[in-house]
Backbone as a printed PyTorch tensor [residue, N CA C, xyz], in Angstrom:
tensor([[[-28.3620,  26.2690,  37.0470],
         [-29.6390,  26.1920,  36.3510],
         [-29.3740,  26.0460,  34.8590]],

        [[-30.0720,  24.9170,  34.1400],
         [-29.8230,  25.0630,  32.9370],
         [-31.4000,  25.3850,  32.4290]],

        [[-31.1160,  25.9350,  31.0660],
         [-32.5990,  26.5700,  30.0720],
         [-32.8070,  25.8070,  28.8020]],

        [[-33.6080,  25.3730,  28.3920],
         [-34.0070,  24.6240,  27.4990],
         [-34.6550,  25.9760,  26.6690]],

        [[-34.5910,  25.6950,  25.2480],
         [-35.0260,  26.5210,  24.4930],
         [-35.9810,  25.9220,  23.1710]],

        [[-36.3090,  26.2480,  21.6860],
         [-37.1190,  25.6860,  20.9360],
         [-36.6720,  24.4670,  20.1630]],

        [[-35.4700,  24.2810,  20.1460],
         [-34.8820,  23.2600,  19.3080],
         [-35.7130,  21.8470,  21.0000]],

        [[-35.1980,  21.9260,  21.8040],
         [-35.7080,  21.3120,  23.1350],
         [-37.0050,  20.9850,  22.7150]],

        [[-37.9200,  21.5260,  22.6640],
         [-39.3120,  21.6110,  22.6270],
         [-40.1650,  21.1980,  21.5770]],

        [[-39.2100,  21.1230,  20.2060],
         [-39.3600,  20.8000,  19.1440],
         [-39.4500,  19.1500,  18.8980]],

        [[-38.2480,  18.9130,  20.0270],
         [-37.7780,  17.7730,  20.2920],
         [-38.4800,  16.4800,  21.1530]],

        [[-39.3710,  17.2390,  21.5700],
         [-40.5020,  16.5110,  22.4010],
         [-41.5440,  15.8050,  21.3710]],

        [[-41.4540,  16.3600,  19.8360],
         [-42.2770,  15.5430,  19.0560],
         [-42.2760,  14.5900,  18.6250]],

        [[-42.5610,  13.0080,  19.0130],
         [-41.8910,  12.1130,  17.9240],
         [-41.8370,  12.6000,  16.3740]],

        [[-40.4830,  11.8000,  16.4820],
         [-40.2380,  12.0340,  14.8320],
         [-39.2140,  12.6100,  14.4790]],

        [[-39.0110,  14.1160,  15.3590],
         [-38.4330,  15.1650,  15.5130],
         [-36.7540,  14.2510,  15.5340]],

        [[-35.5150,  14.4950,  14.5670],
         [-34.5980,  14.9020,  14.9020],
         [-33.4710,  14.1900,  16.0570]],

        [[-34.0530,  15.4540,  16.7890],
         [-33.7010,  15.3530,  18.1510],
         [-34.1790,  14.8160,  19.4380]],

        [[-35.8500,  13.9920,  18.9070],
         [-36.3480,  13.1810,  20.2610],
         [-35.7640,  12.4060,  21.0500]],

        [[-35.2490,  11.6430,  20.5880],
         [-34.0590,  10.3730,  21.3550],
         [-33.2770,  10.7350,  22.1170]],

        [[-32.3240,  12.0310,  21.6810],
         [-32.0210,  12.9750,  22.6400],
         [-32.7230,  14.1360,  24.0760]],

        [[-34.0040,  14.0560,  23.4980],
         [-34.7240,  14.7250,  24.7320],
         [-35.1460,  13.8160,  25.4890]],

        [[-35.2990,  12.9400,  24.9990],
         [-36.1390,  11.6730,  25.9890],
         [-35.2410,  11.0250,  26.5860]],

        [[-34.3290,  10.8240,  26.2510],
         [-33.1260,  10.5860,  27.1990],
         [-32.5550,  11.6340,  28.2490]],

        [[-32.8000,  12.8560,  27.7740],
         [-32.4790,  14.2920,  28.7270],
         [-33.5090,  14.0450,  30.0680]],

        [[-34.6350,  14.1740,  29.3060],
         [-35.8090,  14.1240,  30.0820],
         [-35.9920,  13.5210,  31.5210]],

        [[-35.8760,  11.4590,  31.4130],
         [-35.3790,  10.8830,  32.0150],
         [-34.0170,  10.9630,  32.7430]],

        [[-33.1520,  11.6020,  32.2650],
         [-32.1100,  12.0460,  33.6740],
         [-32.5750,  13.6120,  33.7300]],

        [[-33.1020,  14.3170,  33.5120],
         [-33.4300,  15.6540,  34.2930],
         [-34.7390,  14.8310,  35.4860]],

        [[-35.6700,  14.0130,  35.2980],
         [-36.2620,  13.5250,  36.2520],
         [-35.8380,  12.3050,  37.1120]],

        [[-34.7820,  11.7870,  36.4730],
         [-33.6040,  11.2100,  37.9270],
         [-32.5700,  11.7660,  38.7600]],

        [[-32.4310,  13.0490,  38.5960],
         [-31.2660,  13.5290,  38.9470],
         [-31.5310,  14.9720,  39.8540]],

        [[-33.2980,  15.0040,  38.9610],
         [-33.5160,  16.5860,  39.8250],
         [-33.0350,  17.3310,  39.3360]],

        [[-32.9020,  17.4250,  38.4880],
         [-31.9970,  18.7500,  37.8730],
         [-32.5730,  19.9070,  38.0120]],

        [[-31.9800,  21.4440,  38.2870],
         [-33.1770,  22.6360,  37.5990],
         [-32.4380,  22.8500,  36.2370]],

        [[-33.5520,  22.4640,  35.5540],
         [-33.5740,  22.7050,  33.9520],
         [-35.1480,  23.2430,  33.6540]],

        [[-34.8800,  24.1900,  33.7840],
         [-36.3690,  25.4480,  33.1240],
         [-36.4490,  25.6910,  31.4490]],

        [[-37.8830,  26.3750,  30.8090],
         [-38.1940,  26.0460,  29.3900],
         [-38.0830,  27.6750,  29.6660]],

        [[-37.5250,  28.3250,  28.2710],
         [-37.4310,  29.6680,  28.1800],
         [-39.2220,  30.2780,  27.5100]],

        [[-39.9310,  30.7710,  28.1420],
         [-41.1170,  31.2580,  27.5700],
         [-40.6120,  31.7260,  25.7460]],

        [[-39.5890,  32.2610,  25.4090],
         [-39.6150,  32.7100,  24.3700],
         [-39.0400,  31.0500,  23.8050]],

        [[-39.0400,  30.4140,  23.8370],
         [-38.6390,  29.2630,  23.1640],
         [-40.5960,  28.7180,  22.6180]],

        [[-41.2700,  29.0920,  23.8310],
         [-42.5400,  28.6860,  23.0010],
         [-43.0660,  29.2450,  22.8360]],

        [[-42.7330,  31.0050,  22.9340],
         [-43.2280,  31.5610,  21.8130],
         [-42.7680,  31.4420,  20.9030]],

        [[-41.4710,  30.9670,  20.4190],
         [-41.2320,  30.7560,  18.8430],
         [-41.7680,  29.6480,  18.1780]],

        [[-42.3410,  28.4920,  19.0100],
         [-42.9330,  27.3530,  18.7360],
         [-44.0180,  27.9490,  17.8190]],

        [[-44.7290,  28.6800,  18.4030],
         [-46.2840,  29.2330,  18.3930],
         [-46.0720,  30.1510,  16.9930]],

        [[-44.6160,  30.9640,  16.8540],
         [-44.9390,  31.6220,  15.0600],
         [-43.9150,  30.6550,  14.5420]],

        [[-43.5090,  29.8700,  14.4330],
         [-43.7220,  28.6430,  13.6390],
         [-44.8020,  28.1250,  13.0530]],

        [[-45.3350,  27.7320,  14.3610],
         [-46.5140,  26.8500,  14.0230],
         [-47.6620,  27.6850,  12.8970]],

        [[-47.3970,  28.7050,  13.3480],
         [-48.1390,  29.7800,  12.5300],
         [-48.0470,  30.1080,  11.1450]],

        [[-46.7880,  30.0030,  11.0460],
         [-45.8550,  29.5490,  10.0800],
         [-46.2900,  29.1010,   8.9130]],

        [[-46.5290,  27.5900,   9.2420],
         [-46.9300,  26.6110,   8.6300],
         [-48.1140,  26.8390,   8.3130]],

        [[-48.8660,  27.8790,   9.1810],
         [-50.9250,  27.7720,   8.6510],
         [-51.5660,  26.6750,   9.5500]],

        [[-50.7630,  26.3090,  10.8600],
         [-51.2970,  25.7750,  12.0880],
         [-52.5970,  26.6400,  12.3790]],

        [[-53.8750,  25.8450,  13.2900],
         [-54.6590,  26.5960,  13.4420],
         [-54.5880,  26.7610,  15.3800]],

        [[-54.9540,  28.1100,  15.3830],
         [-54.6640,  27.9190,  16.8320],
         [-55.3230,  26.5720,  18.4530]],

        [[-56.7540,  25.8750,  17.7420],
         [-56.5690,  25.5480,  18.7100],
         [-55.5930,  24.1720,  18.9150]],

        [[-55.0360,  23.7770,  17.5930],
         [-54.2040,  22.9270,  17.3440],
         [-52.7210,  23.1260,  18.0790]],

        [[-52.4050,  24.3600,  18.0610],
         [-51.2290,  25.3270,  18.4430],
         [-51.1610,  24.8850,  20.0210]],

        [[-52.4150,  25.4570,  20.4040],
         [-52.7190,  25.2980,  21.9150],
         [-52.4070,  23.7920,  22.4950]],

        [[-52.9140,  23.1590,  21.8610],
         [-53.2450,  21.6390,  22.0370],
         [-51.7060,  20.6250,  22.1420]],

        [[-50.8710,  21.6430,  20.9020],
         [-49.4360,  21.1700,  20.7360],
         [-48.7170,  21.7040,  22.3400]],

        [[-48.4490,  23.1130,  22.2550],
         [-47.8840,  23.7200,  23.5910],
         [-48.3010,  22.9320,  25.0890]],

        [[-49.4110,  22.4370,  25.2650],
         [-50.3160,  22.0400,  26.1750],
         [-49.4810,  20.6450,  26.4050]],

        [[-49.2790,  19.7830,  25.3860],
         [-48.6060,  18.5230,  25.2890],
         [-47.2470,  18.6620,  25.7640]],

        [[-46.6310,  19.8090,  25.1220],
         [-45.0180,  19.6500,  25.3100],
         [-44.8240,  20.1690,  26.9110]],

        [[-45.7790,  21.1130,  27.2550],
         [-45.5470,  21.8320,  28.8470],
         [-46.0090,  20.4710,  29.8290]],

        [[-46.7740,  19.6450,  29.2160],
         [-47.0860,  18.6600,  29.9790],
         [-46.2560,  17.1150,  30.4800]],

        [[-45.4800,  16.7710,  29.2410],
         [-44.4240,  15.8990,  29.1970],
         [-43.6100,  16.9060,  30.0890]],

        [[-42.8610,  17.9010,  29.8050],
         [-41.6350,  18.5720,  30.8870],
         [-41.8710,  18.6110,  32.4090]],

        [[-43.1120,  19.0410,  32.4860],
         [-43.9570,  19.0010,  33.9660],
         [-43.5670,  17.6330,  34.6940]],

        [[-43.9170,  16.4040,  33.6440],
         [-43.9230,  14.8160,  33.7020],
         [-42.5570,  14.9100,  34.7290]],

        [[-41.6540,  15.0810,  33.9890],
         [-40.3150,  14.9720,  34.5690],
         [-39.4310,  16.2850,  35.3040]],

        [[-40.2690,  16.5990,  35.7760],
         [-39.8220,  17.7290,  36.2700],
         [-39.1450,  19.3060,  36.2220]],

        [[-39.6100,  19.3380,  34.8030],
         [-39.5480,  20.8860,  34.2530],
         [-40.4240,  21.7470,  34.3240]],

        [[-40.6880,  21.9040,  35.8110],
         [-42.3080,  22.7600,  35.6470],
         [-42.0220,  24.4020,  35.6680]],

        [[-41.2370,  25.0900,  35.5780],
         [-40.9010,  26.1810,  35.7610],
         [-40.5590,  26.7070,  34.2400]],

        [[-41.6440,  28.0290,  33.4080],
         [-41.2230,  28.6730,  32.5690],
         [-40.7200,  29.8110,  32.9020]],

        [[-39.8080,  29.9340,  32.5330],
         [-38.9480,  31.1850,  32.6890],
         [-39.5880,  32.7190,  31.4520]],

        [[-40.3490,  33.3990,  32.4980],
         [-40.8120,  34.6640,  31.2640],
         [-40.1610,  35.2860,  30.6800]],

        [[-40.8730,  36.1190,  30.3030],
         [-39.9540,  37.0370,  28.8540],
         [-40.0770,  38.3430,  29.8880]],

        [[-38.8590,  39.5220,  30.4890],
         [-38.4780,  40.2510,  31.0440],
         [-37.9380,  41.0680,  30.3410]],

        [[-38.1980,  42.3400,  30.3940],
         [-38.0510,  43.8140,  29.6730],
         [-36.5240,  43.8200,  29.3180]],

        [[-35.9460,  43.3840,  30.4600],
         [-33.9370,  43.7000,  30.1300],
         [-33.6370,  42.4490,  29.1140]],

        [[-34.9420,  40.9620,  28.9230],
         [-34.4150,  40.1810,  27.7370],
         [-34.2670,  40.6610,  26.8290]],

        [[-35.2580,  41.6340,  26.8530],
         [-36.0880,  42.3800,  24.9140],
         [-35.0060,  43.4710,  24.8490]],

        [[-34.7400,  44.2370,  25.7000],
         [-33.5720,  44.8270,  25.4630],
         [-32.1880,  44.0700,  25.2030]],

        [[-31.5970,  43.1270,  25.7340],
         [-30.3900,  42.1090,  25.7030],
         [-30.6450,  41.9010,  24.6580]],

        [[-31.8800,  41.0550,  24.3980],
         [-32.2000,  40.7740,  22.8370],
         [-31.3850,  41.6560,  21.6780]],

        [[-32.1070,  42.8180,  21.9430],
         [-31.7910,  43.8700,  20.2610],
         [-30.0740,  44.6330,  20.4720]],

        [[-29.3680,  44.5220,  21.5290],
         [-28.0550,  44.6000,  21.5470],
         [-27.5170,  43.5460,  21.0420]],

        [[-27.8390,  41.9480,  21.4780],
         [-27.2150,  41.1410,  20.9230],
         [-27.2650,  40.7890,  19.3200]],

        [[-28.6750,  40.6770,  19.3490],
         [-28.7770,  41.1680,  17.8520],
         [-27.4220,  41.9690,  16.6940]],

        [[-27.8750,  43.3440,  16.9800],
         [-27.1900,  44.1670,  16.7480],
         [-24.9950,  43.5940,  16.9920]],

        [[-25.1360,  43.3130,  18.1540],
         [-23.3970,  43.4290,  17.9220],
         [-22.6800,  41.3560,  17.6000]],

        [[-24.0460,  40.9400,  17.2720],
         [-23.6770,  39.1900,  16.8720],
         [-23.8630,  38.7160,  15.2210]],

        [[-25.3510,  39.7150,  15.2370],
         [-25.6060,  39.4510,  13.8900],
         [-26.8000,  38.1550,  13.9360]],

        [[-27.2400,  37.9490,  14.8050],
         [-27.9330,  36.3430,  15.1290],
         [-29.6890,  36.7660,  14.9050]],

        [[-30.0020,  35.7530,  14.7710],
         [-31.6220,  35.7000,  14.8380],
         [-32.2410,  36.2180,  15.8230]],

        [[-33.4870,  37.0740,  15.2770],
         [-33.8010,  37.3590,  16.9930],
         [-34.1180,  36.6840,  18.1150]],

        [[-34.8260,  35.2290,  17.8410],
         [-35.3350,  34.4330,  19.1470],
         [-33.9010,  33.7780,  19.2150]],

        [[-32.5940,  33.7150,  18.4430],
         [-31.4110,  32.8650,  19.0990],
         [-31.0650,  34.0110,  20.3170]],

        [[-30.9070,  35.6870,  19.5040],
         [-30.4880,  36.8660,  20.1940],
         [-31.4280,  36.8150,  21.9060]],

        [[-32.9070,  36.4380,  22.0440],
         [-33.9010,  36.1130,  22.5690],
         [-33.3740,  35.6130,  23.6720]],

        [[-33.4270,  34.1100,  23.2830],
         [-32.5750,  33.1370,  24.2610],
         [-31.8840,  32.9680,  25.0000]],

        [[-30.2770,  33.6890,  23.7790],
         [-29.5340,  34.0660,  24.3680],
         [-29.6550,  34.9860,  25.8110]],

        [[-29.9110,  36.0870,  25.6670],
         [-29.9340,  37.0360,  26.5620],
         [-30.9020,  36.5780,  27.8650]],

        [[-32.1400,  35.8810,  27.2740],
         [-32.6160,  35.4270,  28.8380],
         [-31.2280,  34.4130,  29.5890]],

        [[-30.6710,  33.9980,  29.1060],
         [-29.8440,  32.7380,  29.8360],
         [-29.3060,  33.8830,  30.4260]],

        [[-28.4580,  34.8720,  29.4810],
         [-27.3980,  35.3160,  30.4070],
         [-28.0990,  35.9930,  31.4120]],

        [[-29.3710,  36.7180,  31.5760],
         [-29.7860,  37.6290,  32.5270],
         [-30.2650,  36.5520,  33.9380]],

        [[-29.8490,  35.2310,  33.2840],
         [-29.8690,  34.4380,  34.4610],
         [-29.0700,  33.8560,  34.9560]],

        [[-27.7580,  34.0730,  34.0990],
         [-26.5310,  33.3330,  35.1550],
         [-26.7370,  31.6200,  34.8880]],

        [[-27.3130,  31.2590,  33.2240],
         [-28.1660,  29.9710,  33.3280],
         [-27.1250,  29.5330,  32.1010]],

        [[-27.1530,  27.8480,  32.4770],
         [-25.9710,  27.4420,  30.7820],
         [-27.5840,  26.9130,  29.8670]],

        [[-27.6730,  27.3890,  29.1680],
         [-28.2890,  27.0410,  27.6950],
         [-27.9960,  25.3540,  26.5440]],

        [[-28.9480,  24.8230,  27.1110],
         [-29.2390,  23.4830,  26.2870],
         [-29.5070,  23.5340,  24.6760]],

        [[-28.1400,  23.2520,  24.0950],
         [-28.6120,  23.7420,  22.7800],
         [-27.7210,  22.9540,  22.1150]],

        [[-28.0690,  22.6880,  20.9220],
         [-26.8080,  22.5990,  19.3740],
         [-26.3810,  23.1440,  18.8450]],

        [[-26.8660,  24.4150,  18.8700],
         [-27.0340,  25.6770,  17.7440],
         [-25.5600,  26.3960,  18.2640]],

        [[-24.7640,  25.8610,  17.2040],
         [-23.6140,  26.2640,  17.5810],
         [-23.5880,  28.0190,  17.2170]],

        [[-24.3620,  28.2800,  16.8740],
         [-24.4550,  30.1280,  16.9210],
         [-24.0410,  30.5270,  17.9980]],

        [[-24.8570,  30.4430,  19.2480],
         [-24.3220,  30.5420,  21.1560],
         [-22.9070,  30.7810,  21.1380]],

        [[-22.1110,  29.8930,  20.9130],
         [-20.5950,  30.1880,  20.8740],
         [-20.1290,  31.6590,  20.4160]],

        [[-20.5940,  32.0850,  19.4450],
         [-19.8860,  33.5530,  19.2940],
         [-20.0750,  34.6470,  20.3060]],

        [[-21.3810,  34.3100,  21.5770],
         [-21.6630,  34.8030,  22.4820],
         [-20.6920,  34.7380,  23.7880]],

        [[-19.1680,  35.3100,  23.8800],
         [-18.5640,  35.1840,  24.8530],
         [-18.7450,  34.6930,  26.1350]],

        [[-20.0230,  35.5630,  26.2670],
         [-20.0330,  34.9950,  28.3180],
         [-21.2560,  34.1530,  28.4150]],

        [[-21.7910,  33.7100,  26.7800],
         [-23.3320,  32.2480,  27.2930],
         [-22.5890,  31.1910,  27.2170]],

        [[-22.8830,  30.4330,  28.2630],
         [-22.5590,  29.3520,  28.6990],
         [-23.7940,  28.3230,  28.0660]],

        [[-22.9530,  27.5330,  27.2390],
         [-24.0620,  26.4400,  25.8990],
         [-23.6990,  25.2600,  26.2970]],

        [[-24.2850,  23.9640,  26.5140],
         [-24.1390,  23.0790,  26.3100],
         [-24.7610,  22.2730,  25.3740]],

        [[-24.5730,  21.6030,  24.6900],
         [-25.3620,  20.4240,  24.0550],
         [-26.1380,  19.3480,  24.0890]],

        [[-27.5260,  19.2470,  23.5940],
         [-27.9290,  17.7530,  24.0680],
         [-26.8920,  16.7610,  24.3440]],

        [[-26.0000,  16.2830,  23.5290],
         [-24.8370,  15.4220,  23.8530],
         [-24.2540,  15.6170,  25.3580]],

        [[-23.8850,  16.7890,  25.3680],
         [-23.0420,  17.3670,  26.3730],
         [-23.5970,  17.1530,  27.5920]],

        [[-24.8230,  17.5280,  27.7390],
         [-26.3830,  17.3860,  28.8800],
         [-26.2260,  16.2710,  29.5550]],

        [[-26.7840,  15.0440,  28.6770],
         [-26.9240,  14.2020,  28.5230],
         [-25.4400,  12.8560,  29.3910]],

        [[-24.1030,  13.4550,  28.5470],
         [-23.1500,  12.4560,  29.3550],
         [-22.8170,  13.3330,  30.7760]],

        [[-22.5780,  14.4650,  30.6330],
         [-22.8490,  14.9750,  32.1290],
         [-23.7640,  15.1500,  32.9410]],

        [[-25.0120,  14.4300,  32.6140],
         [-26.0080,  14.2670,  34.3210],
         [-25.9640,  12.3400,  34.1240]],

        [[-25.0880,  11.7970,  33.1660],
         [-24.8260,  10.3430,  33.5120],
         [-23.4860,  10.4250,  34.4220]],

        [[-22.5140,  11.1200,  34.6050],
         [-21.4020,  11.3190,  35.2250],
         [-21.3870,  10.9230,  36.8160]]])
């Protein structure tokens, strides 16, 4: 199982970065079947972002609504919730990494799932036992 997180989701925007890379993910996660699930805390970080900025919520809504809907498109219909042992994993990892809390977040849902993590954010790496891959990485291995 792989987990998509906010950089992923971010990436669904034209414009964004990293679209070319999701839209290419996208299309082989919906040729290939993949299970590749969206981490709920990935859009909740979307959402205090967006907030962030002085987004108004039903705009917020309207954004989330779009991106859950393209993943659905291709077969990412499964959000993975936010679970009491994440929020705990969370503030240990925190604590012994030094990392952000929604990376600390992330992190810890993957591992409480035995899941490799779709990411760039080369932060993941100092996390011994998360298993990270990269859009790049994603990408030439479901062309393989």
């Amino acid at each position: 199982m792989f987990l998509v997180e906010t950089e992923f989701l971010f990436g669904l925007i034209p414009g964004d970065p990293w679209n070319g890379a999701v839209e290419e993910a996208l299309d082989l996660v919906k040729e290939r079947k993949v299970d590749v699930r969206c981490l709920a805390s990935g859009v909740l970080e979307v959402v205090f972002v967006a907030k962030s900025q002085k987004k108004e919520e039903p705009e917020i809504r309207a954004g989330i609504a779009a991106m859950l809907s393209k993943m659905r498109k291709h077969g990412i219909s499964i959000v993975e919730p936010i679970a009491l042992k994440d929020i705990l994993g969370c503030l240990s990892l925190q604590e012994s990494y030094a990392i952000t809390f929604y990376d600390a977040l992330h992190a810890s849902s993957s591992l409480n799932r035995s899941a490799t993590l779709i990411s760039n954010d080369e932060t993941y790496d100092r996390i011994s036992r998360l298993k990270r891959m990269s859009m790049q990485g994603f990408i030439k291995t479901m062309k393989m």
